[in-house]
VOPAGU-2260 file (C-alpha; in pm, 1 decimal, decimal comma):
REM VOPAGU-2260
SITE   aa  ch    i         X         Y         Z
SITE  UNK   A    0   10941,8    9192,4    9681,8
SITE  UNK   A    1   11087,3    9144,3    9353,7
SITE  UNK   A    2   10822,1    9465,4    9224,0
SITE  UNK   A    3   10980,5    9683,6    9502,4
SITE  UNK   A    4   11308,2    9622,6    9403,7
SITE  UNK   A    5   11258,2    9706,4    9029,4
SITE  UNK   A    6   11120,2   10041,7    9165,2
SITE  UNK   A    7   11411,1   10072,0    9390,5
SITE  UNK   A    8   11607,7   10071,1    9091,5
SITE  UNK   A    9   11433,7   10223,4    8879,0
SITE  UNK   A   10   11481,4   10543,5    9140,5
SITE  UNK   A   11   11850,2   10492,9    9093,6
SITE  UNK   A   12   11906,7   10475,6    8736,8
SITE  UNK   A   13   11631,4   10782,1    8721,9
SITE  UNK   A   14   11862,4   10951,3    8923,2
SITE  UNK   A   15   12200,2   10877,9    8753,3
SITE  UNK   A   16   12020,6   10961,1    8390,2
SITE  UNK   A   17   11888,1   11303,8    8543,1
SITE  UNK   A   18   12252,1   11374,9    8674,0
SITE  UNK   A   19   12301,7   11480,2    8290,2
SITE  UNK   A   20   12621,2   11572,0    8116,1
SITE  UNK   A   21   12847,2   11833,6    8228,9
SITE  UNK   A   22   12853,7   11795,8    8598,4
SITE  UNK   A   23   13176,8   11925,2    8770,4
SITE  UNK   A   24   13444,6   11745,7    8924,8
SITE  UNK   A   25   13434,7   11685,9    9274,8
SITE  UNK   A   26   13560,7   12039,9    9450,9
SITE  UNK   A   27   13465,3   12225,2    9167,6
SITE  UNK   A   28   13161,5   12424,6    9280,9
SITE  UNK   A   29   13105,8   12753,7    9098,7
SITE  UNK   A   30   13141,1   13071,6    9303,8
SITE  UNK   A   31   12822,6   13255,6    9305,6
SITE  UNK   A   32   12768,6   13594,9    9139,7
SITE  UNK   A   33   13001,3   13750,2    9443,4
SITE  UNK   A   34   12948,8   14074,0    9640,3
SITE  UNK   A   35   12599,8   14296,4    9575,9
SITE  UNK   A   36   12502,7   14643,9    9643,5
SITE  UNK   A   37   12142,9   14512,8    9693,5
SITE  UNK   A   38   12014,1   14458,2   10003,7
SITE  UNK   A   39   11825,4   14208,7    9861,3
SITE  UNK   A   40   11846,6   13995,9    9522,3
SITE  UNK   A   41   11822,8   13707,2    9296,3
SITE  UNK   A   42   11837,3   13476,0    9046,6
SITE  UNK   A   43   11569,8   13238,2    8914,5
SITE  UNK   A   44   11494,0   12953,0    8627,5
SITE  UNK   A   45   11227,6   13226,5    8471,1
SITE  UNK   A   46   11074,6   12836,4    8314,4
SITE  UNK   A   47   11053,9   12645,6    8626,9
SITE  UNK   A   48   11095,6   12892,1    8911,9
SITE  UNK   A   49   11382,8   12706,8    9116,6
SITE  UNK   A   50   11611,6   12981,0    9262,0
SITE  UNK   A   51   11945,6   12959,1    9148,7
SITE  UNK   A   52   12121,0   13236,1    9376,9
SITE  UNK   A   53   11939,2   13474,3    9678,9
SITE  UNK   A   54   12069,2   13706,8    9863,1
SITE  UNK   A   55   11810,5   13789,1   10154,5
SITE  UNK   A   56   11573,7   13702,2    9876,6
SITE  UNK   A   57   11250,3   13635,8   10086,1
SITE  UNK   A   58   11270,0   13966,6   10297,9
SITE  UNK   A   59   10993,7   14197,0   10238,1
SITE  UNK   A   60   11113,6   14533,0   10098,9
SITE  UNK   A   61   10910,8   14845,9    9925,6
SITE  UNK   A   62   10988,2   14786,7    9545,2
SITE  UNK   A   63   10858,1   15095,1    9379,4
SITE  UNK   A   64   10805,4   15134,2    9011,7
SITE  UNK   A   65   10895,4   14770,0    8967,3
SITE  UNK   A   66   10515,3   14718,5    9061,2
SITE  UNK   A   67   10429,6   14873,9    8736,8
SITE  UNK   A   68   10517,2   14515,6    8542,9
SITE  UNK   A   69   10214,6   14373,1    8738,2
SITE  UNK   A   70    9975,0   14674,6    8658,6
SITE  UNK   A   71   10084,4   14618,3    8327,7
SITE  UNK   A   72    9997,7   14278,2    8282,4
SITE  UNK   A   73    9666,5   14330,0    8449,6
SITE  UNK   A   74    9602,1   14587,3    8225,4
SITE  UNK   A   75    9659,5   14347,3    7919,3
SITE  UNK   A   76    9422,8   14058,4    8042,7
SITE  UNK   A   77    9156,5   14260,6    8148,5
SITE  UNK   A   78    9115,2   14569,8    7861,3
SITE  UNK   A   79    9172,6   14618,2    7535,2
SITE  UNK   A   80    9463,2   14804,1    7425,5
SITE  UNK   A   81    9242,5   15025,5    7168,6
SITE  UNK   A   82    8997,7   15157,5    7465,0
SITE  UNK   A   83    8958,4   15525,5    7576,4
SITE  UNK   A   84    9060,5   15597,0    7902,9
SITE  UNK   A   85    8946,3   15989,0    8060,4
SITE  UNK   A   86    9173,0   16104,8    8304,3
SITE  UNK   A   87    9017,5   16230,2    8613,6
SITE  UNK   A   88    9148,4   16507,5    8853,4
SITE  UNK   A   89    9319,2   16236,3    9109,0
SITE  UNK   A   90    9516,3   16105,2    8800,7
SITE  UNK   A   91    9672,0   16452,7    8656,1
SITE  UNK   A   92    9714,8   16547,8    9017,8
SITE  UNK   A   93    9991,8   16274,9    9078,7
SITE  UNK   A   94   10359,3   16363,0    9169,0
SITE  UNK   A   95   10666,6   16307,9    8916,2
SITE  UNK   A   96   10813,6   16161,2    8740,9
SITE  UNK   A   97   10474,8   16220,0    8566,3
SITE  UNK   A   98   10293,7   16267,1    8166,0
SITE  UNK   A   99   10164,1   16544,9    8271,7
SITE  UNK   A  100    9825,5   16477,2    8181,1
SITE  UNK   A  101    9468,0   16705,8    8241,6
SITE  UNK   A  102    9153,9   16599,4    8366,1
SITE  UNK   A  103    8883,3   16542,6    8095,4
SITE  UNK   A  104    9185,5   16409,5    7855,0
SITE  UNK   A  105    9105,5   16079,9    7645,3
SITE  UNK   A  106    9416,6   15862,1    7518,6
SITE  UNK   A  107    9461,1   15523,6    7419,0
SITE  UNK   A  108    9505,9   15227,3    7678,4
SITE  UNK   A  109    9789,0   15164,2    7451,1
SITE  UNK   A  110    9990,9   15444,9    7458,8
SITE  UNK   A  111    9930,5   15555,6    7840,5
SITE  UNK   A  112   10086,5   15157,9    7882,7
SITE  UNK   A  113   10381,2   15311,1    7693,0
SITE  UNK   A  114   10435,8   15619,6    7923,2
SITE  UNK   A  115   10383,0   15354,5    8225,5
SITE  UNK   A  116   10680,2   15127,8    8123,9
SITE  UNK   A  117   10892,7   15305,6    7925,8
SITE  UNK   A  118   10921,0   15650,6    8097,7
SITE  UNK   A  119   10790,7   15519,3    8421,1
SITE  UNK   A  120   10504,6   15769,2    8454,4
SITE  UNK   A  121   10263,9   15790,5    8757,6
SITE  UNK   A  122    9997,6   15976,7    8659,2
SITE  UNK   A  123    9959,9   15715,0    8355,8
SITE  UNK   A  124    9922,8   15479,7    8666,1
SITE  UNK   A  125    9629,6   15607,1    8795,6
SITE  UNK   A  126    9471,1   15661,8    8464,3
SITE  UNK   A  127    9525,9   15253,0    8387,9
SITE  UNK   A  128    9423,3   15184,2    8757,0
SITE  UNK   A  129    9109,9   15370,8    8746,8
SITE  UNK   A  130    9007,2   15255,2    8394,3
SITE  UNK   A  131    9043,2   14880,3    8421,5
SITE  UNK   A  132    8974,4   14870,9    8814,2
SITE  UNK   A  133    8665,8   15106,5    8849,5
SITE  UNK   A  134    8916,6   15293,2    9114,5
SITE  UNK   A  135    9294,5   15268,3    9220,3
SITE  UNK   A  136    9150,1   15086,5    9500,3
SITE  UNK   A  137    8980,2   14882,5    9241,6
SITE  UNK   A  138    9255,5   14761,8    9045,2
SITE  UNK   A  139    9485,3   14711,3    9363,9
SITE  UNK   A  140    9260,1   14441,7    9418,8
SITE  UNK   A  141    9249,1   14265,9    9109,5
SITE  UNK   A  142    9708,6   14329,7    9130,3
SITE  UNK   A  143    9655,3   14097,4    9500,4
SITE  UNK   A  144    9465,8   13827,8    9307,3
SITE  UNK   A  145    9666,5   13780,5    9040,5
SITE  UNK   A  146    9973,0   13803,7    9309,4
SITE  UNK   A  147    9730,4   13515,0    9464,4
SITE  UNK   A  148    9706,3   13325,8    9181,5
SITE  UNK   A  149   10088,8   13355,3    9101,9
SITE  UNK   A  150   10194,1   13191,8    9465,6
SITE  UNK   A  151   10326,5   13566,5    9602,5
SITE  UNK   A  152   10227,5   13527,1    9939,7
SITE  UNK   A  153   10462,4   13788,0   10065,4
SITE  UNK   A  154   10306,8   14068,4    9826,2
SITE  UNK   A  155   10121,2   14317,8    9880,3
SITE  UNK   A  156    9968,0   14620,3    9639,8
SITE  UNK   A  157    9854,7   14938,2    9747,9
SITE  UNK   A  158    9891,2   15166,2    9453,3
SITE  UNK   A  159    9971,5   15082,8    9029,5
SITE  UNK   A  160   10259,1   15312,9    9051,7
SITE  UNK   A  161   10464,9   15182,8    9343,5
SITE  UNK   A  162   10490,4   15540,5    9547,7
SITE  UNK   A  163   10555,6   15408,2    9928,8
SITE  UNK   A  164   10188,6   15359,7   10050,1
SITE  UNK   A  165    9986,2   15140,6   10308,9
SITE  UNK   A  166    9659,1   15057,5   10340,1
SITE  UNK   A  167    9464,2   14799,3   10603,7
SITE  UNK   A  168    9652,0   14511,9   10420,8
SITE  UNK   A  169    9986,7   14654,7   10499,2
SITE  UNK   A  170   10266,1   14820,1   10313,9
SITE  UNK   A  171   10320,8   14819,2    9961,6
SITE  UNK   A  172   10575,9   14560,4    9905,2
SITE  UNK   A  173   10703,6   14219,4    9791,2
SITE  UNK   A  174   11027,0   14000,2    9770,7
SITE  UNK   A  175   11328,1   14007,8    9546,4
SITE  UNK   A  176   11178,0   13621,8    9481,1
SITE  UNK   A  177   10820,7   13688,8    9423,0
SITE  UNK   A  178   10887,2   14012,6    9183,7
SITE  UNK   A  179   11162,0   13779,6    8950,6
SITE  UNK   A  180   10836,2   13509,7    8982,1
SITE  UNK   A  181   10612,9   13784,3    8897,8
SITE  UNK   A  182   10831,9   13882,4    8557,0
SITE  UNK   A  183   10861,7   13521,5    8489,5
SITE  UNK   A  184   10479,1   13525,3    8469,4
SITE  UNK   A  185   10536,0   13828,9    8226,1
SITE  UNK   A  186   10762,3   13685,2    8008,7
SITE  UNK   A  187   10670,0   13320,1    7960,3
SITE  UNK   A  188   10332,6   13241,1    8065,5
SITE  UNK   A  189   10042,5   13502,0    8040,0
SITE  UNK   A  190    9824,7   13485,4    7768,5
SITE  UNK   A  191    9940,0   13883,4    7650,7
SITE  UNK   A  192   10316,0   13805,2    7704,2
SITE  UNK   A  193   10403,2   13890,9    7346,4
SITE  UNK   A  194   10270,1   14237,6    7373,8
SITE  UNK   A  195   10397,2   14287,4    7734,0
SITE  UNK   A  196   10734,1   14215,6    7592,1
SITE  UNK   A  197   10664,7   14455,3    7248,7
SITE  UNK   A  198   10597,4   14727,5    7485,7
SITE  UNK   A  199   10879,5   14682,7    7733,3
SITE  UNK   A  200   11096,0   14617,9    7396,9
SITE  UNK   A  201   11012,1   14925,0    7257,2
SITE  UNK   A  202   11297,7   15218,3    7270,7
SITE  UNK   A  203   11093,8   15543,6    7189,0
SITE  UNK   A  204   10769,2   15615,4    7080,6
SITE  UNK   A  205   10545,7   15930,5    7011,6
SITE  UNK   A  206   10198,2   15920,5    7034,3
SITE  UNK   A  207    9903,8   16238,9    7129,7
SITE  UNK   A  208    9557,9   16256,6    7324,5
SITE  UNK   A  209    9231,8   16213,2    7132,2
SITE  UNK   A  210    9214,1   16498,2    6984,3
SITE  UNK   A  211    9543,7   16509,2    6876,9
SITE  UNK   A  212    9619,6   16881,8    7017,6
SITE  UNK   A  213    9899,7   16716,1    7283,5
SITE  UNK   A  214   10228,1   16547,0    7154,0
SITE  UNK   A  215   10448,8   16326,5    7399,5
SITE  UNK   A  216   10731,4   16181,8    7312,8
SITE  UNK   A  217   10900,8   15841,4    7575,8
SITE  UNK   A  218   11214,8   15685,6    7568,5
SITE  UNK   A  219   11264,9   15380,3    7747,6
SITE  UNK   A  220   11497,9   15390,4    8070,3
SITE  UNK   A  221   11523,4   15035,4    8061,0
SITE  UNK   A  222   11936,7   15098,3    8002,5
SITE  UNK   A  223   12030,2   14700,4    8069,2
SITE  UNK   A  224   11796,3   14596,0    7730,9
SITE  UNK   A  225   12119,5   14730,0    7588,1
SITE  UNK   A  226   12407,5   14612,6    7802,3
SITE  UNK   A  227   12422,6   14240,2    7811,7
SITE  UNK   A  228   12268,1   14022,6    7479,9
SITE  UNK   A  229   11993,1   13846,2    7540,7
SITE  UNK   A  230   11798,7   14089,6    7753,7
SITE  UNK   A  231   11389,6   14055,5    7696,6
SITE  UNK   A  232   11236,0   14274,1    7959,2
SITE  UNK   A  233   11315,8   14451,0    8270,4
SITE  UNK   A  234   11133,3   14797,8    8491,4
SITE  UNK   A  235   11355,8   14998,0    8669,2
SITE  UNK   A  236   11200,6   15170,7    9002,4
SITE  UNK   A  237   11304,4   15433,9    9281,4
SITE  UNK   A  238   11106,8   15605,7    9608,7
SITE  UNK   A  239   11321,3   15697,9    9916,2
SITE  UNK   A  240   11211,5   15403,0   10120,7
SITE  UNK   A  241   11262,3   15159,6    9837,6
SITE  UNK   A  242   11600,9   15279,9    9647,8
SITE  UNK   A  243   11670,3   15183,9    9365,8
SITE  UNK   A  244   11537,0   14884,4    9218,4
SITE  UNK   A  245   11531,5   14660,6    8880,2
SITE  UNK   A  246   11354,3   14327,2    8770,9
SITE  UNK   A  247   11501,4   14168,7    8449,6
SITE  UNK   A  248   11429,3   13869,1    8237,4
SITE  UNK   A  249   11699,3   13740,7    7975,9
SITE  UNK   A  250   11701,6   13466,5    7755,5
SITE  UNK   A  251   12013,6   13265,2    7602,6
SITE  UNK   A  252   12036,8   12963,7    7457,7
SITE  UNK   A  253   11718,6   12827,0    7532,4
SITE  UNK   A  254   11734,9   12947,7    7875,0
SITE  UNK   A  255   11501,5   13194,3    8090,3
SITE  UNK   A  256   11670,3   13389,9    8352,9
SITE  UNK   A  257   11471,7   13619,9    8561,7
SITE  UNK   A  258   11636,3   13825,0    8855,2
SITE  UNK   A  259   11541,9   14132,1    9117,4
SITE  UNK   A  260   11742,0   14341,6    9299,2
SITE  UNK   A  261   11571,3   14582,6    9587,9
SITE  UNK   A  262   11767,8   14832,6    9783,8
SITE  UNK   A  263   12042,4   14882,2    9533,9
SITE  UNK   A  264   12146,7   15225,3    9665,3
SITE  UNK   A  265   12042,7   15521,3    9678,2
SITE  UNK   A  266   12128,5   15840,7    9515,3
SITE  UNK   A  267   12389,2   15901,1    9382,3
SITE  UNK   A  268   12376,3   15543,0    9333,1
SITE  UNK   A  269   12177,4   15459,7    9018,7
SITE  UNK   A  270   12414,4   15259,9    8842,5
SITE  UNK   A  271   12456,2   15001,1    9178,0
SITE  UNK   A  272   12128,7   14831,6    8995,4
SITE  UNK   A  273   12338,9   14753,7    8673,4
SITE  UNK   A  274   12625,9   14629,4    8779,7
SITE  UNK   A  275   12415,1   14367,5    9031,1
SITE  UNK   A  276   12222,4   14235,8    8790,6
SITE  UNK   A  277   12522,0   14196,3    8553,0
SITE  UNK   A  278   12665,9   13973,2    8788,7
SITE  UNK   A  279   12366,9   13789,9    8878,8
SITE  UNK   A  280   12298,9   13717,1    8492,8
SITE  UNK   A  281   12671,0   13626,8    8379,8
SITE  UNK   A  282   12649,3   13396,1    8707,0
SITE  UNK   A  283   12347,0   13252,7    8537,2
SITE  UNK   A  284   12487,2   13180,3    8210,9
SITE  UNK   A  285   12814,1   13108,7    8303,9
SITE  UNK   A  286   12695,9   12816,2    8548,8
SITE  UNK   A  287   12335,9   12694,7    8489,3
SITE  UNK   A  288   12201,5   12452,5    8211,6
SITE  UNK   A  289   11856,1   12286,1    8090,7
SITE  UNK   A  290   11839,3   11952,1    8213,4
SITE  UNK   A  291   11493,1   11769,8    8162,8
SITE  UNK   A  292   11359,2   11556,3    8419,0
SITE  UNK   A  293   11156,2   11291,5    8248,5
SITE  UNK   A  294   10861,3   11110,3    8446,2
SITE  UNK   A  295   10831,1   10754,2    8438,0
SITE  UNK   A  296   10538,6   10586,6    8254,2
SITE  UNK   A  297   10522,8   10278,1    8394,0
SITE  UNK   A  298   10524,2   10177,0    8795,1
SITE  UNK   A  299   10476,3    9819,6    8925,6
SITE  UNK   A  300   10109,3    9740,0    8977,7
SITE  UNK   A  301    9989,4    9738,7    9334,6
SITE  UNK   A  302    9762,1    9446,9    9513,6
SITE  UNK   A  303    9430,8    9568,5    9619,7
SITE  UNK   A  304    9308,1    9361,1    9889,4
SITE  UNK   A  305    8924,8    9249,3    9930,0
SITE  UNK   A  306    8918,7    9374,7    9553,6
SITE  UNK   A  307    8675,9    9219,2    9272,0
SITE  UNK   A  308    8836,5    9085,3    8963,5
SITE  UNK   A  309    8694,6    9235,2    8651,6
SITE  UNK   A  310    8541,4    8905,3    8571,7
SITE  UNK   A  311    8342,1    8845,9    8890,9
SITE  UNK   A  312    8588,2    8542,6    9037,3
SITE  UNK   A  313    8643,7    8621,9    9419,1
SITE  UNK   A  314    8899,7    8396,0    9410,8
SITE  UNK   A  315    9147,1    8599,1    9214,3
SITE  UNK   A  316    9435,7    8787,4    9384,3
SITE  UNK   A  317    9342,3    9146,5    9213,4
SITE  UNK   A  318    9616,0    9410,5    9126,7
SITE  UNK   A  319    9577,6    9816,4    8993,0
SITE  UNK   A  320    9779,3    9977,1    8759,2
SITE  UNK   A  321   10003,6   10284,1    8880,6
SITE  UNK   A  322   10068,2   10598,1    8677,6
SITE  UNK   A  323   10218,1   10928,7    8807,2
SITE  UNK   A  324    9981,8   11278,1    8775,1
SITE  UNK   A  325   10182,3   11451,9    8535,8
SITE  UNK   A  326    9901,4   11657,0    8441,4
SITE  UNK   A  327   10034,7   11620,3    8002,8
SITE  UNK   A  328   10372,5   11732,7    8126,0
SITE  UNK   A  329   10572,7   11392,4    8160,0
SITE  UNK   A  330   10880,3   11566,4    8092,4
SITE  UNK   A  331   11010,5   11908,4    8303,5
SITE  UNK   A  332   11281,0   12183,1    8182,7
SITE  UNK   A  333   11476,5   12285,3    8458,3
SITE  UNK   A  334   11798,8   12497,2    8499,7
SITE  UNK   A  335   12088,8   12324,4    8714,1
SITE  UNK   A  336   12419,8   12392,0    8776,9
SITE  UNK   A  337   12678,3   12163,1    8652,3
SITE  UNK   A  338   12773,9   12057,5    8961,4
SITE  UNK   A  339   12470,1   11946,9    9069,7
SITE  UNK   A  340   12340,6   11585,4    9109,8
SITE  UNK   A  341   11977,2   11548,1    9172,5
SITE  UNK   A  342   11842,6   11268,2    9355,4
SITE  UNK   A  343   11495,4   11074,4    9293,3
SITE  UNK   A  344   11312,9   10894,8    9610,9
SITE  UNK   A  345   10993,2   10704,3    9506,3
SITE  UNK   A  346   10730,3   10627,7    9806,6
SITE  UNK   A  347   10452,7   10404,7    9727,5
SITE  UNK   A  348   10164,5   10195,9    9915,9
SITE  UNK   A  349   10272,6    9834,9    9948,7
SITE  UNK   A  350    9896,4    9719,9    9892,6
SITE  UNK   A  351    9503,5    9903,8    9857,9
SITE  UNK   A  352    9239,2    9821,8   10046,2
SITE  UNK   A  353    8916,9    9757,2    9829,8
SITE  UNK   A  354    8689,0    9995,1    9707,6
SITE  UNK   A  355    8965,9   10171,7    9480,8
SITE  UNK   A  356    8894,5   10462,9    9239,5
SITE  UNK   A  357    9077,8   10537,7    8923,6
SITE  UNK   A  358    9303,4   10833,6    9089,9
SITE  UNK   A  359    9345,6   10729,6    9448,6
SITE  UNK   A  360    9662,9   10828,7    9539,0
SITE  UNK   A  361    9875,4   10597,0    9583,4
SITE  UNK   A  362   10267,6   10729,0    9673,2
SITE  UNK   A  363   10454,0   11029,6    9487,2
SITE  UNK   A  364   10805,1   11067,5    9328,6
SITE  UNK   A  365   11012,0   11302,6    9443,3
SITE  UNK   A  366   11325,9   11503,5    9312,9
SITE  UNK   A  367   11591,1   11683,9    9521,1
SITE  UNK   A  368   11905,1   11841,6    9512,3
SITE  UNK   A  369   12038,9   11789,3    9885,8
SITE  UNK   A  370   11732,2   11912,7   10130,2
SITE  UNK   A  371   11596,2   12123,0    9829,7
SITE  UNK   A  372   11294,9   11989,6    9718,8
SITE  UNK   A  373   11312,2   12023,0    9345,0
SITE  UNK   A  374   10973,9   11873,0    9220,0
SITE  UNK   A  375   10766,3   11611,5    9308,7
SITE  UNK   A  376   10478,0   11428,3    9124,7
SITE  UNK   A  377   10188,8   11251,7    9246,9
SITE  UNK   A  378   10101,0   10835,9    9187,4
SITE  UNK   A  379    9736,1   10755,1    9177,2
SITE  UNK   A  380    9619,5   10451,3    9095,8
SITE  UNK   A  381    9434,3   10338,6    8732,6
SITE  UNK   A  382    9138,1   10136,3    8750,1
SITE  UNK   A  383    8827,7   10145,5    8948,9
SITE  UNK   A  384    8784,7    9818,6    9162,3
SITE  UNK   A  385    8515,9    9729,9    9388,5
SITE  UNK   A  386    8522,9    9556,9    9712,0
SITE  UNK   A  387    8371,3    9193,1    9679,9
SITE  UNK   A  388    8100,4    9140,1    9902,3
SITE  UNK   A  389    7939,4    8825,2   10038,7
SITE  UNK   A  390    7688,9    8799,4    9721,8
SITE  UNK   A  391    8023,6    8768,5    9498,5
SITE  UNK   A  392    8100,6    8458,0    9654,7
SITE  UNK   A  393    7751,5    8330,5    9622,8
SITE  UNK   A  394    7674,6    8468,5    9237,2
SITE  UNK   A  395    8019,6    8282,3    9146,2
SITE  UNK   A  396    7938,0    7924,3    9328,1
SITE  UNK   A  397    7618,7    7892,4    9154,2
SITE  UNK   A  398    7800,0    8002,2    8827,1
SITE  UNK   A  399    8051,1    7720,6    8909,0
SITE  UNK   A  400    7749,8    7447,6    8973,0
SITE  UNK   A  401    7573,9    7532,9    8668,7
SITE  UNK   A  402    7886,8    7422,4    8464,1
């Protein structure tokens, strides 16, 4: 009893440490960003993924050339930026805004990855697509897995360039909250993120085919890396069904933002998209602050019943250690708003029945603000312990005789 009650409070004083500095008075709860053009849009902690503001953020919605960020990335894990990709006859043939490319062409992985994100260009689509997929049907395959892989269950590629397509999977499309996740993933955690953000960084460029005969010059269209400080990546987008779209990520003071807005107008709209997601990001950093939820190390032990003690004695009452699964991150970043007090709940087995293996589970702890589930961690138990059998009791009497 007196082991449940340290955990009891344990929860409590977890909880009153985690409520951090800085939270607001009572009655003081920060507006949000107030009214959008989007249709749909958020905010998100670009570190641990919580979303911080949505606005129909789980509807699915065409997003057009916002796909490009994930054809870019898949580019960057899965080909060199120094190959030679040929264009064939289905790339050159592709509608503005376009290179303007011709079939037999070589360039540079590289530099078509610089038409794709800073000028937005579809034919360079279909060149990437065909290169590192085998086919645009190819490649839209390996964009799903990776979607897969990310947790965007709602998304769904046809095509690199995000022109409004379908195929037997459905329509091309996603959610304001899986594309911010998806730029998150960008940004902060693929193994190419440093030169996913030099080429979405860059402002112009120049660059020519193979054989040098062809010039092109790109500027980047990517207005907002200019309008707010702090502003790390973003890709613009437009088709009629989708309107006018943006994906951002901005950093500031040791915070990630990421946001999306989809349906942000249409023309002559273009500059809805701006003023959105300069709400949406001043909301961020106006409100929002690292906290860091540390795990606890050390849990009371838990009795394992019909367990062997290590030393053979059936006799002996015979306990496991508990640690939580924290998987070498004991501590977690995440953004909360001042205002906010986060609650820990800790569930646990009163007792284990014997045979126990080291990492049985054993009970989690769990972290919410209100009915949002913030993160939870698993407890599993740390020692193997067998169940003591009738021999046990026989091997230790004749030990005890022989004394």
């Amino acid at each position: 009893m007196r082991g449940r009650i340290r955990g009891i409070l344990a929860s409590v004083i977890l909880c009153a440490a985690f409520v951090g500095r800085g939270a607001a008075a009572e009655g003081e709860t920060p507006e949000g960003p107030g009214e959008l053009y989007a249709r749909s849009a958020v905010l998100m902690d670009g570190s641990s993924g919580r979303i911080l503001f949505g606005k129909n953020e789980g509807d699915t919605m065409p997003m057009a050339s916002t796909t490009k960020i994930m054809t870019c990335i898949v580019a960057l894990e899965n080909a060199g930026l120094g190959d030679i990709v040929t264009i064939s006859s289905d790339a050159a043939a592709q509608p503005e805004v376009h290179l303007g490319v011709r079939e037999g062409e070589t360039y540079t992985l590289e530099n078509l990855l610089y038409s794709l994100m800073l000028e937005s260009h579809n034919d360079s689509a279909v060149a990437i697509a065909e290169h590192v997929g085998g086919s645009v049907s190819g490649f839209a395959e390996m964009m799903n897995a990776k979607a897969v892989e990310l947790g965007c269950v709602n998304t769904h590629y046809v095509t690199p360039n995000g022109l409004d397509a379908s195929d037997e999977g459905g329509v091309h499309a996603t959610t304001a909250a899986e594309l911010a996740k998806v730029m998150a993933y960008c940004v902060d955690r693929s193994p190419e993120k440093e030169e996913f953000l030099r080429i979405t960084q860059t402002r112009e460029c120049t660059f020519t085919d193979e054989t040098g005969s062809r010039s092109f010059s790109c500027r980047n269209h990517n207005a907002f890396l200019d309008m707010m400080d702090g502003v790390i990546s973003g890709k613009t987008g437009f088709t009629s069904d989708a309107g006018y779209c943006y994906v951002c990520a901005l950093e500031s003071g040791g915070r990630l933002f990421t946001a999306a807005v989809l349906a942000c107008g249409w023309p002559y709209n273009r500059t809805y998209k701006w003023s959105d997601m300069k709400k949406l990001m001043t909301y961020g950093i106006e409100n929002f602050e690292n906290r860091t939820l540390r795990i606890p190390e050390n849990f009371d032990p838990l009795p394992v019943e019909n367990g062997l003690a290590p030393d053979g004695d059936p006799w002996k009452e015979v306990w496991t250690g508990v640690r939580a699964k924290t998987e070498g991150r004991p501590e977690i970043k995440m953004l909360l708003r001042r205002d906010e007090e986060i609650k820990s709940r800790l569930t646990i087995k009163k007792s284990l029945s014997a045979p126990v293996t080291k990492g049985t589970p054993v009970g989690r702890i769990s972290y919410c603000f209100g009915d949002e589930l913030l993160f939870e961690c698993a407890l599993e138990a740390t020692e193997d312990i067998r169940r003591k059998e009738w021999k046990d009791w026989l091997v230790w009497t004749v030990r005890w005789y022989a004394l």
